[in-house]
N, C-alpha and C positions, 0 to 999 in steps of 0.2 A: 504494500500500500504506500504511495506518497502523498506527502503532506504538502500542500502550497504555500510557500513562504512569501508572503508579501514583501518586497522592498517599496523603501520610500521615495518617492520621485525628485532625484539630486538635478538640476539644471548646471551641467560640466562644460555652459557653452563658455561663460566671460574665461576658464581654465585655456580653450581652446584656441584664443586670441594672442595666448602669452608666449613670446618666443620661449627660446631655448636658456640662455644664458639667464635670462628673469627668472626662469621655473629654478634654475639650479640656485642662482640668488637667496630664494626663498626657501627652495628644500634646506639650504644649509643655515640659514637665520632658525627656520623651525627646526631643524636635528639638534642645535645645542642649549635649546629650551632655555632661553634667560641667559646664561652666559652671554657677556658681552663681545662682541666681534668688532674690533677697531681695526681700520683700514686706512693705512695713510697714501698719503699721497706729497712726494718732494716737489716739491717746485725748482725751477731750474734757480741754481746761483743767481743774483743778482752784483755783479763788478762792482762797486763802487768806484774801487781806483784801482790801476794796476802800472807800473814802472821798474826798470830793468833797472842792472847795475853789474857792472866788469866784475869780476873776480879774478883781479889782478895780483899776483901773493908778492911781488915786488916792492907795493906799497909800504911806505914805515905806517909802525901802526895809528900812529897820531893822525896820518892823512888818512886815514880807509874811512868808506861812505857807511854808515849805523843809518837802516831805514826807518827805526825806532821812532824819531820825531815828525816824518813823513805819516806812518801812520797813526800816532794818536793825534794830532792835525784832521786826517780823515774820518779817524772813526770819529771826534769829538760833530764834526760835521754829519756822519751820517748817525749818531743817537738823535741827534734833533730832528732830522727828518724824518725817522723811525717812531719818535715822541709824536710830531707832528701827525704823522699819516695815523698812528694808535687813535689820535686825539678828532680825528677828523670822521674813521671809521664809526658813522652810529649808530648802527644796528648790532652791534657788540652788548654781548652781557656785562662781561666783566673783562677787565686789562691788567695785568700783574708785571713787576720787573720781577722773575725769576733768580738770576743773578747779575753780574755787572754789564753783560755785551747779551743777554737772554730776555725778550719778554713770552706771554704768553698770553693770549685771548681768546676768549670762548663765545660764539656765536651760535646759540639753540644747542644742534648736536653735534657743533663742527669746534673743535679746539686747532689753533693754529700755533706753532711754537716757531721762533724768530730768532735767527742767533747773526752774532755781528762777530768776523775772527778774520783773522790776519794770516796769511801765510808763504812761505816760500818756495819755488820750485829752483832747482838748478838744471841751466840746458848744459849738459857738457857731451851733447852727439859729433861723431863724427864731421858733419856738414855744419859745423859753426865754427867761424872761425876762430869767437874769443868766449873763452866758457862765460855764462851769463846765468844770474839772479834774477830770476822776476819773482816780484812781490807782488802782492793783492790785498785788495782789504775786499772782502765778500759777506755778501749777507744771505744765506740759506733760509727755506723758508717749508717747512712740514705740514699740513694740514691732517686730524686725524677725524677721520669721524665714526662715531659710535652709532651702530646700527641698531640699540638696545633704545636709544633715543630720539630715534627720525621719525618727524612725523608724518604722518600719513597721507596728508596732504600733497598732492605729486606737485601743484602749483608754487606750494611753499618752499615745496625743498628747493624744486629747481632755484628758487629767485634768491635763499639762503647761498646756494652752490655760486650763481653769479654773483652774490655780496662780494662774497673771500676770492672770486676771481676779479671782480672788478678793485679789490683792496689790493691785491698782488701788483693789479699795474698801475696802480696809485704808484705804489713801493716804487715801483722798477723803474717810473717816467721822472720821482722825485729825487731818483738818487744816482740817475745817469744823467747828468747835467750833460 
């Protein structure tokens, strides 16, 4: 003898619209039940300044070039415009100095973290003629967002998503003079 088993009638059409990569989106938001899933995203370096210098070892030492005062000159210039563009960005939650050359901003369910460093490369390739220093003062720029917090709104997110992009070229048009 069999028994007829009623099922409930599911409408699986709005499922059937959703690409691929979205479905998988979601099965893995739903497979870790709450845990939070943060996904950053680097943004490209922003230059500030960048400037070469010989590495001549013949120099006496009294005469060799310290790029030392070149770059706290720049960076001292690019915190204010970093202050500035924080200051200007207002759809921001909240804005923190993390530590000296580090801030961090949280925008709904987007945290951005901001770092300001200095650093050196040496060319000493074959195809140069005189070994070389280039320095940079650079600003890196992280956004991470927390999927435990997005809200549901697809309008909302997207024009959140364009804030922190349209703040990135704030950054980038203020600080490449």
């Amino acid at each position: 003898m069999s028994a007829l088993v009623s099922t409930p009638n599911i409408d699986y059409s709005d499922l059937l619209h959703i690409d691929r990569k979205e479905m998988e989106g979601l099965t893995a938001v739903f497979k870790y039940d709450g845990v939070s899933i943060p996904l950053k995203i680097a943004y490209d370096n922003i230059c500030v300044h960048e400037f070469h210098t010989g590495m001549d070892t013949d120099i006496p030492k009294e005469r060799q070039f310290s790029p030392q005062p070149i770059f706290n000159t720049v960076k001292e210039f690019a915190e204010k415009e970093i202050d500035a563009a924080i200051g200007a960005f207002e759809t921001k939650d909240t804005s923190k100095t993390v530590s000296q050359d580090s801030w961090q901003i949280k925008n709904g369910f987007i945290t951005i973290d901001l770092c300001l460093h200095c650093y050196t490369e040496y060319d000493m390739s074959d195809f140069v003629f005189e070994d070389l220093a280039i320095h940079r003062v650079v600003v890196s720029m992280v956004a991470s967002y927390n999927t435990n917090k997005v809200y549901y709104s697809h309008p909302h997110a997207i024009e959140v998503f364009k804030e922190v992009n349209d703040f990135y070229v704030a950054l980038k048009t203020a600080l490449t003079v």
